[in-house]
Every structure is written in C-alpha cells, then in structure tokens.
C-alpha positions as CSV (number, residue, x, y, z in Angstrom):
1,X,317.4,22.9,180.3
2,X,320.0,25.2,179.1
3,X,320.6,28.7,178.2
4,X,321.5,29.4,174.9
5,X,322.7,32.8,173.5
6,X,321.0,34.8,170.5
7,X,324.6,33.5,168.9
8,X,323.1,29.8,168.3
9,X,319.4,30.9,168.0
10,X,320.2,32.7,164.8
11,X,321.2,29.9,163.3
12,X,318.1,28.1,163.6
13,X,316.0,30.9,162.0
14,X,318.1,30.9,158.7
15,X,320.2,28.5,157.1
16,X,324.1,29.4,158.1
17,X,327.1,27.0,158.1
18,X,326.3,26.4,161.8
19,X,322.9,25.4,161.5
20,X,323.3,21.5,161.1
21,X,325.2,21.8,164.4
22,X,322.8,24.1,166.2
23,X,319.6,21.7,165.2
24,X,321.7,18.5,166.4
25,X,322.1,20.5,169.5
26,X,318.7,21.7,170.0
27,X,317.3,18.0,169.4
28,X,319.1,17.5,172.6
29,X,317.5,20.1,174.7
30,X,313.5,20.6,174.4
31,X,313.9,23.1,177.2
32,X,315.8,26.2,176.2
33,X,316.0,29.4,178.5
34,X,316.7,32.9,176.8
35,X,317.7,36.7,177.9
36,X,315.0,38.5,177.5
37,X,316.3,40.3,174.9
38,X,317.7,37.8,172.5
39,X,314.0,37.8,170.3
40,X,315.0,41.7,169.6
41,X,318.4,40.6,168.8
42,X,317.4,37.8,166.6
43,X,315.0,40.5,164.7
44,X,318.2,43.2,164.1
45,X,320.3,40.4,162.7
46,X,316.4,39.2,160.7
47,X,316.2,43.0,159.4
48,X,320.2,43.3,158.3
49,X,319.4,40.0,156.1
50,X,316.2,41.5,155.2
51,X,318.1,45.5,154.1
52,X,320.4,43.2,152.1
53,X,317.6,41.9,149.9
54,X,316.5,38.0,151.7
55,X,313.2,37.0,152.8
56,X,312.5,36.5,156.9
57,X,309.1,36.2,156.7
58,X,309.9,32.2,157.3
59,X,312.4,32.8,159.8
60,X,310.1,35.4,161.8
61,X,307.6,33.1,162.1
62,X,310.1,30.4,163.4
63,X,311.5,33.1,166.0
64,X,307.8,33.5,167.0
65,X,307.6,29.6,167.0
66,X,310.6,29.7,169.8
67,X,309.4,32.5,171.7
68,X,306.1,30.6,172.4
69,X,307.5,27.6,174.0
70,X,311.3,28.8,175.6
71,X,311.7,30.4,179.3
72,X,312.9,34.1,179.1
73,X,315.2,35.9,182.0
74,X,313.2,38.8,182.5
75,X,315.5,42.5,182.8
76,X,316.0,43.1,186.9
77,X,317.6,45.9,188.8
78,X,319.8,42.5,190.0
79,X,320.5,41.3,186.0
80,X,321.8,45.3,186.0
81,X,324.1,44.9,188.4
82,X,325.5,41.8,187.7
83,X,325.7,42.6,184.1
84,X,327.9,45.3,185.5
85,X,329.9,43.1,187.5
86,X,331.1,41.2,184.3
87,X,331.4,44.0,182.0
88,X,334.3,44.9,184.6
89,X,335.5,41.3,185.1
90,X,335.3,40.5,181.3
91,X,336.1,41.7,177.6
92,X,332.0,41.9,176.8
93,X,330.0,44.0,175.3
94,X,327.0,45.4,176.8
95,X,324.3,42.6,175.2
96,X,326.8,39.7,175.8
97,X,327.1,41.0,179.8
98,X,323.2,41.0,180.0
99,X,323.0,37.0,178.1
100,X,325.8,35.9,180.7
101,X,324.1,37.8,183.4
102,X,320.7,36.2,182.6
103,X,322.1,32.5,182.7
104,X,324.0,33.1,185.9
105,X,320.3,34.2,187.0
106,X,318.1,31.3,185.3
107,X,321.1,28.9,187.3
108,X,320.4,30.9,190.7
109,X,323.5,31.4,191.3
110,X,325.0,28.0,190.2
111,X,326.5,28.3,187.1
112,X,327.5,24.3,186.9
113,X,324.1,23.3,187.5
114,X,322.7,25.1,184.2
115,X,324.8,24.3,180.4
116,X,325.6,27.6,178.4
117,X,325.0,26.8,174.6
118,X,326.7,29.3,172.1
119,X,329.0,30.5,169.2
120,X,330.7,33.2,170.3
121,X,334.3,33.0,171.5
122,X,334.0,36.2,173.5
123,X,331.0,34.9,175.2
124,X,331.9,31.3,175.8
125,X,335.6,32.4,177.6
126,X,333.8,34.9,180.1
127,X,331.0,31.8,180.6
128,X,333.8,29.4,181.0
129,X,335.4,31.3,183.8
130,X,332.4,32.3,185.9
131,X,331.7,28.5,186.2
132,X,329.7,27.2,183.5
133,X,330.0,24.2,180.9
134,X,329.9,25.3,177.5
135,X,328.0,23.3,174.8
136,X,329.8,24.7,171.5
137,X,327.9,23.6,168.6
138,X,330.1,21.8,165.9
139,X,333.2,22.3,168.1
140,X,335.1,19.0,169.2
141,X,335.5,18.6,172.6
142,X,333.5,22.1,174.2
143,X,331.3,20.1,176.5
C-alpha cells in the first residue's frame, strides 16, 4: 500500500503530461490509501476543466471507479491536530497539512513503513522530512 496525494490522482482522471508516469506507478501499487478529502479535490480541479469548456463525464466516472476500491483516512479531531502540528512545522497549505496528516495516520505513526506517492514539491519536502519515502512519478531517483 501507499498513500498517494490528489497531486498524482488527477493525473489518472485526465490525460496530463504526467499521466504515463502516474499509470506506470499505479501498476505498481493495487492498494492505494487517500485523505478523505482528495475525491472533492479531484472534482474542483474536474469542474475548473469542465468551466473551461472539456468533458469529465469520463474522468468522473473513473474518480468513482477509484473511490470504490482505495482506503480513505477518515477526518479526526487527532488528523486536526496534527494537521496543525505541520502547518506550523512546514510551508503547507491547509489541504496539503490534512494529506500529510492523513498518511502519517494511515502509517500509525510510522512514516517509513508507509510510501508517499505525489507531484507536488511543497508536499513531497514537508513528507521527506517527517520520515517518509517519496515515490515521485517520472522523477529520476525520488524513491
């Protein structure tokens, strides 16, 4: 299993750049684990596509397809807190705190134990340092 942001999940519901990467990835992992908000994030980033004049009908139906089958961190009074914790500790933003929050929660604590799979720089620093190995789609050497 590993925890992959809504960063490399987007990729998989519409064609980008990074979506070769992202599918070799995911062929490696039939076990993904999720914030529990990423499917709302997925659908803002959908519905800017969608204001813009594309189609998402396909790529709603393939979020839908993930949902069914991947492990979501549910929200906690103890994901608040430590989303706190890092939004002091690191340079995040409020969604990025709760993703990192939710994988240090889906590892139990043990960071190490549980790979981190995304695209954002921000995201993958402040993941680095609290203890986890990055899987970087596409990127040389980020595992």
């Amino acid at each position: 299993m590993r925890f992959w942001d809504t960063s490399v999940v987007v990729p998989l519901l519409l064609g980008e750049p990074s979506t070769p990467a992202v599918l070799e990835t995911l062929s490696e992992d039939h076990d993904q684990c999720v914030w529990w908000g990423t499917p709302l994030e997925c659908v803002s980033a959908l519905a800017r596509v969608e204001r813009e004049g594309g189609n998402v009908e396909q790529a709603l139906e393939r979020l839908d397809d993930f949902a069914r089958v991947w492990r979501e961190v549910d929200s906690s009074s103890a994901l608040r807190r430590l989303a706190s914790r890092l939004l002091r500790t690191h340079p995040l933003r409020a969604g990025d705190a709760f993703q990192l929050a939710a994988a240090i929660v889906a590892a139990e604590g043990a960071p190490r134990s549980l790979p981190f799979v995304t695209l954002d720089v921000r995201l993958a620093e402040a993941a680095s340092r609290e203890g986890f190995t990055l899987i970087r789609p596409g990127r040389a050497g980020t595992r």
